[in-house]
N, C-alpha and C positions, 0 to 999 in steps of 0.2 A: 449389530454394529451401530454404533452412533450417527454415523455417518449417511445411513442409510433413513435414518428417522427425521434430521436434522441438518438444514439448511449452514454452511460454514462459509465463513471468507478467509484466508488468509491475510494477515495485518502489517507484519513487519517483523524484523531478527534483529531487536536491540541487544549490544554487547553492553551488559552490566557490568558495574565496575569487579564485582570478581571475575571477568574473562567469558563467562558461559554463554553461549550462542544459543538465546531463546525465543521459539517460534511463539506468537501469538498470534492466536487466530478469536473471530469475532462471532457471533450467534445473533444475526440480526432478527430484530423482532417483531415478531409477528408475521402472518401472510399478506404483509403491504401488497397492493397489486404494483407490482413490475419489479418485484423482488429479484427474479432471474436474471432477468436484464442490467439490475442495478452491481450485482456479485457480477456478472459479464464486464461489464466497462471496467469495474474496478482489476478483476483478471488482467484486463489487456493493458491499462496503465500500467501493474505491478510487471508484468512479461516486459516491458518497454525498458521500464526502472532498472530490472537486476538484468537487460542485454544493452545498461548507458545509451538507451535510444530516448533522452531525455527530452526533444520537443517533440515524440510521439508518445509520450508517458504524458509530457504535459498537457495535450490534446486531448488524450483517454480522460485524464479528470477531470478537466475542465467541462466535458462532456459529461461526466457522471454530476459534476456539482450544480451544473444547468438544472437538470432535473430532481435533482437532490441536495438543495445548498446548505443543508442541516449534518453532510457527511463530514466528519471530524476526522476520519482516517484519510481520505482524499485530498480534506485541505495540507495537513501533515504531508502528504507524498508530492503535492506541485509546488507547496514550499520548496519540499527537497528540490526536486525536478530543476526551481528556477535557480537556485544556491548551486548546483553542481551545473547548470548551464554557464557561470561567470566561471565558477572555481571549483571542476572534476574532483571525484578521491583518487586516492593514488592507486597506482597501474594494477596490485595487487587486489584490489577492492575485492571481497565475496558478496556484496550487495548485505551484510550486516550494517547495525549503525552503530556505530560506538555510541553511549550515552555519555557524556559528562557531566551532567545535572540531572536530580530528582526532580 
């Protein structure tokens, strides 16, 4: 199993414009030291995100990009985080993102 060989993070469920709800996930690289810890913070912002606990999502990255200010997926999630702080999705929301731009 894959999984069991290599290190994953889960990334985000962008809705493309044909409709299809797709998981990307990330293969960080290499054995950086504190790699567990770094897929951990990121874990608990993404749990915060998809339960709308969005000033504890924002805290989780904020906390990962301290020590990691080169994370691109992180920055992308307290964007979010502060965008749905002013203006939530709607009541329906599955924690997908619609895209509307390439």
């Amino acid at each position: 199993m894959v999984a069991a060989a290599y290190s994953f993070r889960h990334q985000h469920r962008p809705l493309c414009i044909r409709a299809h709800d797709l998981r990307v996930y990330l293969q960080p690289e290499g054995d950086a030291p504190g790699l567990e810890t770094r897929i951990e913070y990121f874990a608990q912002g993404r749990a915060c995100y998809r339960e709308r606990r969005w000033r504890d999502a924002e805290i989780a990255f904020q906390r990962l990009l301290k020590l990691w200010p080169e994370d691109c997926p992180a920055h992308m999630y307290l964007n979010r985080c502060r965008e749905y702080l002013v203006s939530g999705p709607e009541e329906n929301w599955d924690g997908v993102h619609v895209m509307t731009q390439k």
